[in-house]
C-alpha positions as CSV (number, residue, x, y, z in Angstrom):
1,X,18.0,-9.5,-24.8
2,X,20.3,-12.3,-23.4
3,X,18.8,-13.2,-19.8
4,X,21.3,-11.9,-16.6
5,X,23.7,-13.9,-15.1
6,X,23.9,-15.1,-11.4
7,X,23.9,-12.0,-8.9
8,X,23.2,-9.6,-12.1
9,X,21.1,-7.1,-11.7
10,X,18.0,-6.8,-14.3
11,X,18.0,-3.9,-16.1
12,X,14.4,-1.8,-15.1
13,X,13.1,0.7,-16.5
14,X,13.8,4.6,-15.4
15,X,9.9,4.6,-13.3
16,X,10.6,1.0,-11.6
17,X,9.8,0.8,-7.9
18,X,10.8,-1.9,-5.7
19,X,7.5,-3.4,-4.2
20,X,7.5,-3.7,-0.2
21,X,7.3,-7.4,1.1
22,X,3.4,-7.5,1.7
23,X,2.6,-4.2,0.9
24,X,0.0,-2.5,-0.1
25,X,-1.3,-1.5,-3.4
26,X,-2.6,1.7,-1.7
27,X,0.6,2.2,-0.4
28,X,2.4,1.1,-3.9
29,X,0.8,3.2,-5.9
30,X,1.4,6.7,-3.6
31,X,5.0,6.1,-3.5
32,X,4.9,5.4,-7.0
33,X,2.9,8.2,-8.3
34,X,5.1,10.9,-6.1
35,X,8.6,9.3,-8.0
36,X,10.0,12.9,-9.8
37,X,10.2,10.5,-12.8
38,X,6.4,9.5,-12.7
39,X,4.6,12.9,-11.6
40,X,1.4,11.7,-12.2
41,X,-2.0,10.7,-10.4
42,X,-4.1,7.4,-10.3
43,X,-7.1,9.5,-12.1
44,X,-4.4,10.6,-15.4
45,X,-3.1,7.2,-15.3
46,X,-5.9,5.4,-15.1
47,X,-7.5,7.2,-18.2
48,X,-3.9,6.7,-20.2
49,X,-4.2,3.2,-19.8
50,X,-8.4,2.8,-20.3
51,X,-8.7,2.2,-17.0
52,X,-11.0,4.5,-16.0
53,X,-11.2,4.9,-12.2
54,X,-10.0,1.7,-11.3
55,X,-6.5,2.9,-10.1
56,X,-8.7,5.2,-7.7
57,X,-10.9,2.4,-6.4
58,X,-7.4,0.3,-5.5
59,X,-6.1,2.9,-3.5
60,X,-9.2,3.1,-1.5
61,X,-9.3,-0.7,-1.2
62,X,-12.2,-1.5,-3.1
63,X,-12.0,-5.0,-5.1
64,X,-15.0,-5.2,-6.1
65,X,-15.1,-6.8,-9.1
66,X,-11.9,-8.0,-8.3
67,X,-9.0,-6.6,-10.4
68,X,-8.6,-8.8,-13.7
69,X,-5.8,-10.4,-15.4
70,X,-6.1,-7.6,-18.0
71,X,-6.1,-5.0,-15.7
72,X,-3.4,-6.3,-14.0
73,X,-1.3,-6.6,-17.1
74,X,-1.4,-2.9,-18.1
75,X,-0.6,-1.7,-14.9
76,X,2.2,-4.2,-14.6
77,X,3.3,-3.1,-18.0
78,X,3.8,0.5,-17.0
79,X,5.1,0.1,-13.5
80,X,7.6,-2.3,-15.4
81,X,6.9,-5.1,-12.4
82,X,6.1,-8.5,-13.2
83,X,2.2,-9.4,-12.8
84,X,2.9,-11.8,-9.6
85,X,5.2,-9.4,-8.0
86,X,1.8,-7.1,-8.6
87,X,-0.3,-9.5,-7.2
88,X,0.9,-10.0,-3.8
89,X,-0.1,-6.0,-3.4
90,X,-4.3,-7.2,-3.7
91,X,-5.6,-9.5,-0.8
92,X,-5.3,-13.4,-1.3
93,X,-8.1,-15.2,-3.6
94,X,-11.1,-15.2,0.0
95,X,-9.5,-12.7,1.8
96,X,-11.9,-10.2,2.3
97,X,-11.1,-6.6,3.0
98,X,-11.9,-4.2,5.5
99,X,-11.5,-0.7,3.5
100,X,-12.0,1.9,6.6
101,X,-11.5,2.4,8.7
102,X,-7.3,2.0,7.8
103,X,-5.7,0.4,10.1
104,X,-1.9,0.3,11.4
105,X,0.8,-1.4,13.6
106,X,2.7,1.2,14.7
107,X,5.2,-1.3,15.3
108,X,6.2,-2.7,12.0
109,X,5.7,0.9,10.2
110,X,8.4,1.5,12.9
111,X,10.8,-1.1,11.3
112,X,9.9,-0.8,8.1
113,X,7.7,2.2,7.1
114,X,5.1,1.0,4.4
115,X,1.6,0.1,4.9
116,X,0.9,-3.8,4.9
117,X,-2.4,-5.4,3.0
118,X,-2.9,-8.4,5.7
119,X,-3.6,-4.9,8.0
120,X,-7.3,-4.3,6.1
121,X,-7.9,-8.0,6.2
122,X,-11.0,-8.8,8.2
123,X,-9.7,-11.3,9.1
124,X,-7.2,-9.7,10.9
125,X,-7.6,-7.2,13.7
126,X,-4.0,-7.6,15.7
127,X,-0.6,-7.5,14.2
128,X,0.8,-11.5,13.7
129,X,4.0,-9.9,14.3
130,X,4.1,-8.3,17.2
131,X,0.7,-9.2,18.9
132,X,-0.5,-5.8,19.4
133,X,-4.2,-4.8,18.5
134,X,-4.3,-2.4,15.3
135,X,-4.8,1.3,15.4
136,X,-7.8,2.2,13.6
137,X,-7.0,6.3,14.6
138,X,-4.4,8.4,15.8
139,X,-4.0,8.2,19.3
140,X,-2.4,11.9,19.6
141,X,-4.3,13.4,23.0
142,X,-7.5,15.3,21.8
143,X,-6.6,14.3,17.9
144,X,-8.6,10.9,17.1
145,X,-8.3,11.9,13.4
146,X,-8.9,8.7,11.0
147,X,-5.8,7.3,9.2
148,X,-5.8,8.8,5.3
149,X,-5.5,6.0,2.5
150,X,-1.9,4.3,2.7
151,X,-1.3,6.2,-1.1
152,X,-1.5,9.4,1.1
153,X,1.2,8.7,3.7
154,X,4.1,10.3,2.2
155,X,5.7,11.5,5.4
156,X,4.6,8.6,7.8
157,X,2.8,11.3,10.2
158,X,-0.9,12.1,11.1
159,X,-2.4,14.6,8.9
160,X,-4.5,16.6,12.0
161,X,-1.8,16.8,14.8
162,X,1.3,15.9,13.1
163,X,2.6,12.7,15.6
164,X,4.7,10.1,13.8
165,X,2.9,6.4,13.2
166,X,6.6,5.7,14.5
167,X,5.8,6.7,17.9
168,X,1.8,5.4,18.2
169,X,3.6,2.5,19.2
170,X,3.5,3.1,22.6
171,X,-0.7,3.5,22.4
172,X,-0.8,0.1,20.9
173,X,-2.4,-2.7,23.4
174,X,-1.2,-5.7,23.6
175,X,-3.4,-8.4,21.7
């Protein structure tokens, strides 16, 4: 295969998926997994590629053991992204991660609706971006439902009451 020229676009397989500046695997792997194309689930993946339940353990955002180069690699392999583009999805080599409650700016999912992997630092309890404190909850009145696993977001709104992470925006305090 000869390599593409300047402003060429590389040819990808038919299941490619763009990746999301800093988003996260959780994230990833739902919008993946709901692609007509792919029609699958982390569990019949997982097994497909001998990795047991470690697709499941991503999307909750447990690293622990951390992923490994090979486990890397296969998913890369079938997701047809490059390893470092797979990467950037996991938290930063000492970043450690807070895996509930999920947390959210409003405000970037707003601009760009994708859940963000610096968001479950702990490290991080504010968005960088906007300087607003992180929801941990939806702030719909009498709702105060927990926010599902970013691989089950598909249509951006809580799961309980049905308000748009779009417009939680406005419940967000300043940082």
């Amino acid at each position: 295969m000869t390599e593409p020229m300047e402003g060429e676009e590389i040819p990808r397989s038919i299941v490619y998926l763009a990746p999301h500046e800093g988003e996260s695997i959780s994230h990833y792997l739902g919008r993946w997994f709901r692609q007509d194309v792919v029609q699958a689930d982390s569990f019949s993946v997982g097994g497909r590629l001998r990795l047991g339940k470690i697709l499941l353990r991503w999307e909750k955002f447990y690293f622990n053991p951390p992923p490994s180069s090979t486990e890397i690699a296969k998913l890369a392999k079938l997701i047809d992204l490059e390893t470092e583009q797979l990467m950037q999805m996991f938290p930063p080599e000492g970043e450690s991660i807070d895996p509930h409650p999920i947390r959210l700016c409003a405000a970037c999912y707003g601009e760009a609706p994708y859940h963000r992997m610096q968001w479950q630092w702990q490290s991080i309890d504010r968005c960088d971006r906007h300087r607003l404190i992180l929801l941990t909850k939806c702030p719909g009145h009498k709702c105060a439902a927990p926010f599902p696993i970013p691989s089950e977001w598909p249509t951006g709104k809580c799961q309980k009451c049905g308000m748009s992470y779009r417009k939680m925006v406005k419940y967000q305090k300043p940082g």
